[in-house]
C-alpha positions in Angstrom: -33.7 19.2 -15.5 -32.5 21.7 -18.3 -29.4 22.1 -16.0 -28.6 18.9 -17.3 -28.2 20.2 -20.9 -24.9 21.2 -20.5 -23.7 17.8 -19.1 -25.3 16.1 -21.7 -23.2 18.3 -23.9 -20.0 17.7 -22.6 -20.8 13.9 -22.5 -21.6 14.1 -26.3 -18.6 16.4 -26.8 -16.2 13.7 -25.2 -17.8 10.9 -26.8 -17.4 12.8 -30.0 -13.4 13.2 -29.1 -12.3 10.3 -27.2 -14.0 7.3 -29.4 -10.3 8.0 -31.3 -8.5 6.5 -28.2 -9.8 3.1 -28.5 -10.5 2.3 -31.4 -9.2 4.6 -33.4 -5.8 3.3 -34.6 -8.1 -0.4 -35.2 -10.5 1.9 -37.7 -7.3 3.4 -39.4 -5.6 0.2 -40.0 -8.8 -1.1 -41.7 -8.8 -4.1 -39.1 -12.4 -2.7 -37.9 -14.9 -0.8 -39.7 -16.0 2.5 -38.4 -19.7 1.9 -37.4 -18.5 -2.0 -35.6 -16.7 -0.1 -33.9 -18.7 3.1 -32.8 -21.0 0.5 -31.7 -18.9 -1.6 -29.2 -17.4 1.4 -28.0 -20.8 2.7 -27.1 -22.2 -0.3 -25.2 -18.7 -1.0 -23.4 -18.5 2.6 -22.2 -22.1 2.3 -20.6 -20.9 -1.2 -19.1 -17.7 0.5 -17.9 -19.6 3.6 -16.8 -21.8 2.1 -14.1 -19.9 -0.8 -13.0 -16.8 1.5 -12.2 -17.6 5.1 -12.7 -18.1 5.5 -9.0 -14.9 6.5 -7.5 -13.9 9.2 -10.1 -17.2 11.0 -8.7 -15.7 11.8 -5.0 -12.1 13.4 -7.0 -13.8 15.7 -9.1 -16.4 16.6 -6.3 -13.6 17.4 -4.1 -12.1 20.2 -5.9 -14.9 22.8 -5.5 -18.4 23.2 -3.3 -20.8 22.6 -6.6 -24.1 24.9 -6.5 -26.6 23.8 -9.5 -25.7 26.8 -11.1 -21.8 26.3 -10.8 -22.0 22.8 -12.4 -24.2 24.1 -14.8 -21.4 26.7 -16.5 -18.9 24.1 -15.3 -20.1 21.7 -17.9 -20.7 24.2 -20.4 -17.3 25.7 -20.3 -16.0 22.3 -20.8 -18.1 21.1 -23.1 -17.5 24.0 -25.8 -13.5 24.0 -25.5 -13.6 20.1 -26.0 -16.3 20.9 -28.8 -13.7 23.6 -30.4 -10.8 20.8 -30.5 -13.3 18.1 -31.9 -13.7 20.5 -34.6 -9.9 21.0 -35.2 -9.6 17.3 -34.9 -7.2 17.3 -32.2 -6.9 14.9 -29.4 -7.6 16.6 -25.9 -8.1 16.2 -22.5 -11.4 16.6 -21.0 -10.3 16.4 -17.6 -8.1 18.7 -18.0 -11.1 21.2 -19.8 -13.5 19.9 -16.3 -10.6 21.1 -14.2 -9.9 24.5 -15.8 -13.7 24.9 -16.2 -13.7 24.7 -12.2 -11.6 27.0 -11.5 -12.8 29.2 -13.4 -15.6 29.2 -11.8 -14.1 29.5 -8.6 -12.1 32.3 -9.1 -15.4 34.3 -8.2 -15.3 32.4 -4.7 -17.5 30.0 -5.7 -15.7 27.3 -2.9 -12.7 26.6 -4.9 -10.6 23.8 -3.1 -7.4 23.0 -5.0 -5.9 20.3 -1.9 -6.7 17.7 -4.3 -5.7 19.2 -7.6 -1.8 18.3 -7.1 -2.7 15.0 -6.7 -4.9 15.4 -10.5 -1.8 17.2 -12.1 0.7 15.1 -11.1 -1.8 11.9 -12.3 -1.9 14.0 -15.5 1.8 14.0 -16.1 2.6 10.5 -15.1 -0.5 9.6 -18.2 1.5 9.6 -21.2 4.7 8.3 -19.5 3.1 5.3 -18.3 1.2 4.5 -21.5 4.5 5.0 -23.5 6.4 2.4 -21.2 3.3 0.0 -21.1 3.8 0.5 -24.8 7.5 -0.6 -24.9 6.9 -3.1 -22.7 3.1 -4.6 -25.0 5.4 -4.2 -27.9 8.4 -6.6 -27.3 6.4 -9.2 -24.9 3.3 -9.6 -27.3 5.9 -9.5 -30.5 8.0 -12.6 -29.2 5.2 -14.4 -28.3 3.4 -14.2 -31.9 6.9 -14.8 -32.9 6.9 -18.0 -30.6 3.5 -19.4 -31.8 4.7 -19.1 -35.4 1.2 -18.5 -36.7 0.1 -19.2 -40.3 -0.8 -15.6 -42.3 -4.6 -16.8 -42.1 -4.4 -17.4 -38.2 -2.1 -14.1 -37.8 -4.3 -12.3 -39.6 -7.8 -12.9 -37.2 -5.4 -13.4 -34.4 -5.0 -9.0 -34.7 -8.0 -9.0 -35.5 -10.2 -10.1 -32.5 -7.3 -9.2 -30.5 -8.3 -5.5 -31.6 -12.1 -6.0 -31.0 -11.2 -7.4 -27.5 -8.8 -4.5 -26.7 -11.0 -1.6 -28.3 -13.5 -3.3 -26.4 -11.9 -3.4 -22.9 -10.3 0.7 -23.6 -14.1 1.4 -24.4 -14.9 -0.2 -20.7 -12.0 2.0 -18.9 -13.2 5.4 -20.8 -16.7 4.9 -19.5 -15.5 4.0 -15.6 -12.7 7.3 -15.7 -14.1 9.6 -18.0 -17.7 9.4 -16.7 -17.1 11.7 -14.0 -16.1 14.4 -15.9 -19.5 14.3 -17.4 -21.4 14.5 -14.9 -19.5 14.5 -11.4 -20.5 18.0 -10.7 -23.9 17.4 -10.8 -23.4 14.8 -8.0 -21.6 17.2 -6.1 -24.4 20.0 -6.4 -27.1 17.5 -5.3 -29.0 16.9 -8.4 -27.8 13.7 -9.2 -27.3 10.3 -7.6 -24.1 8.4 -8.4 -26.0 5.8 -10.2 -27.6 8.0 -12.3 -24.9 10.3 -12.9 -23.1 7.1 -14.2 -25.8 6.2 -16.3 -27.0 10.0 -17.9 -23.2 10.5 -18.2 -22.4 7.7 -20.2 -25.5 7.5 -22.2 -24.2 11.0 -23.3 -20.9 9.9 -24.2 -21.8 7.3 -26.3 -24.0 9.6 -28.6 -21.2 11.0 -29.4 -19.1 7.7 -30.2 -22.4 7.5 -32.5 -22.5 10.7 -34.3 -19.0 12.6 -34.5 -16.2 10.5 -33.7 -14.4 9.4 -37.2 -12.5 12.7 -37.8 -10.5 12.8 -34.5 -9.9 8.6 -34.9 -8.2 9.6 -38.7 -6.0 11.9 -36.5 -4.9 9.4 -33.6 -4.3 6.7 -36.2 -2.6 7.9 -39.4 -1.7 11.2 -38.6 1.1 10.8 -35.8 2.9 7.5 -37.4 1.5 5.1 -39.5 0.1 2.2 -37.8 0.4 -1.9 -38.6 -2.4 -4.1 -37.1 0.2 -5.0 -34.8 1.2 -1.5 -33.6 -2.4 -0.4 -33.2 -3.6 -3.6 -31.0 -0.5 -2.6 -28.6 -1.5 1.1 -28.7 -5.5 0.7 -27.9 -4.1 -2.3 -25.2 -1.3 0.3 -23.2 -4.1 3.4 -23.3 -6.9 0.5 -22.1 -4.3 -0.9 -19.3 -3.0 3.0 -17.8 -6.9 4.4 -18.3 -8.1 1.3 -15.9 -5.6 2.1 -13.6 -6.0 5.6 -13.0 -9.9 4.5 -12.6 -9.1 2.5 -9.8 -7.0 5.2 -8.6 -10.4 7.3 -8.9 -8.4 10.2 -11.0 -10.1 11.2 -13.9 -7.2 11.2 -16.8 -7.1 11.8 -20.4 -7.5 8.8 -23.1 -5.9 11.2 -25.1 -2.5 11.9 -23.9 -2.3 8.1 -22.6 -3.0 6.8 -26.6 -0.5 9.8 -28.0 2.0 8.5 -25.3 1.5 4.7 -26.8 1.4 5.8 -30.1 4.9 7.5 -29.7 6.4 4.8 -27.5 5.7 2.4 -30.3 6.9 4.9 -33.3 10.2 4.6 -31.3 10.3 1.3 -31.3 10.0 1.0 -34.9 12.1 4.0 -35.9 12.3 7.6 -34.0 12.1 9.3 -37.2 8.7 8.3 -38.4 6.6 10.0 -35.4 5.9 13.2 -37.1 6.7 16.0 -34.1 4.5 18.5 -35.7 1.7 16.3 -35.1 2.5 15.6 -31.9 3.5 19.5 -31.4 0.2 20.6 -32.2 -1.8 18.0 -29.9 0.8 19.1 -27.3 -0.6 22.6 -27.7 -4.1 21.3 -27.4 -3.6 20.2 -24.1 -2.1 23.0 -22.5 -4.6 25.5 -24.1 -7.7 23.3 -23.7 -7.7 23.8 -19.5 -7.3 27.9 -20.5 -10.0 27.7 -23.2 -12.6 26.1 -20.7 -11.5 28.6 -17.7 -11.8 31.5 -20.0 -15.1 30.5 -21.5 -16.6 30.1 -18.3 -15.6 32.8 -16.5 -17.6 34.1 -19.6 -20.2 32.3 -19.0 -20.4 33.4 -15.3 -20.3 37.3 -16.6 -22.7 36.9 -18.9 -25.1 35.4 -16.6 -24.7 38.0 -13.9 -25.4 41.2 -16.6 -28.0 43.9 -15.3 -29.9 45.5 -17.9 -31.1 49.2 -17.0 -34.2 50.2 -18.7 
């Protein structure tokens, strides 16, 4: 079961980076505190994991015939280019690192099958928009109606509130039933693991990571692209909850990432164009194209290190 090491990894390194995408514009707005929150976001991730995690399994299956050792440097190669983002504290896209990881890998004819990877990219592109527009949309309806009720500061005030534990809650739910096959779909495809346990081993993974290394990247998400109100933040986690959950049902792994950057944005608009800070959102930009190279490169690394012959 070492083999399993390296999803665990990846699951731990996603966990580590995507815990910002729920729940990280609540913990900047000091609407949540940081551990309430790594803990929801664990146990919803698990629930979300093996109660809709299923279908994302058969996409990322589909793009390559998955030997043991293929999934092994699969996950690996993933795992370290999501690790070196982490570091850098910038939002990235682990499906897009599983993807680039894969082919990779497949370059050395290891059953590379890109039918269904048009289908991925063009999922990947129509993330951000949709969360942006979900956004717009969050923003005005959800304004007028607080508006309408004509709250007191007091009622307001825990209205945001539990409306952010409910939303960080439910985005938790849809990163564990998208994101889990990215951690461990592979393995299901090479025959070591069943779906059910895949779900279960992948999300387990993921929310050690929520535990132990998530706060820098949900600083980033949250104050470092535009500052956000309680307000702006319960909108953002809802649009990135609402687009993740439906690319889950879709069964295309997507990344939490570029959908909360794309709500984020859509409601800095909204508010005033000038106050999303486009070096920010420049550099995240750059972590998602080079994060698919980073992971392809590392393990076609991987897969030249592993096939050295030492001459005595």
């Amino acid at each position: 079961m070492l083999h399993l090491l390296g999803g665990i990894y990846l699951g731990w390194s996603l966990g580590a980076n995507d815990a910002a995408n729920v729940f990280g514009t609540a913990v900047s707005s000091k609407m949540i505190r940081f551990m309430t929150a790594a803990l929801l976001c664990s146990a919803f991730v698990i629930l979300g994991a093996v109660l809709e995690g299923q279908a994302g399994m058969q996409t990322i299956g589909a793009l390559s015939n998955q030997s043991l050792y293929t999934a092994t440097l699969t996950s690996i190669g993933a795992a370290v280019s999501i690790t070196l983002m982490t570091v850098l504290r910038i939002p990235s896209s682990t499906s897009q690192a599983v993807v680039g990881s894969i082919i990779g890998v497949g370059i050395f004819g290891e059953g590379l099958r890109l039918a269904g990877l048009t289908k991925v990219v063009l999922c990947w592109v129509g993330t951000p928009i949709g969360a942006l527009v979900v956004a717009v949309v969050l923003y005005r309806s959800l304004g007028w109606l607080l508006n309408y009720l004509r709250l007191s500061i007091y009622a307001h005030d825990y209205t945001l509130r539990v409306g952010l534990i409910l939303s960080g809650a439910y985005g938790a739910y849809a990163l564990g039933a998208n994101n889990v096959a990215n951690v461990t779909g592979v393995y299901v495809a090479a025959g070591l693991l069943t779906v059910p346990q895949a779900t279960l081993i992948g999300a387990s993974s993921i929310a050690l990571g929520v535990l132990t290394y998530s706060k820098p990247v949900m600083m980033t998400v949250g104050r470092k692209i535009v500052r956000l109100d309680a307000f702006s933040a319960l909108v953002v986690v809802l649009a990135e909850a609402l687009t993740i959950h439906a690319y889950a049902w879709i069964g295309v792994p997507v990344s939490t990432s570029q959908a909360v950057v794309g709500a984020v944005i859509g409601v800095g608009l909204i508010k005033q164009a000038s106050s999303v800070k486009g070096s920010v959102v420049g550099r995240i930009l750059l972590g998602w194209l080079v994060t698919p190279l980073v992971a392809a490169l590392i393990s076609i690394l991987l897969w030249f290190l592993t096939h050295l012959r030492y001459v005595a």
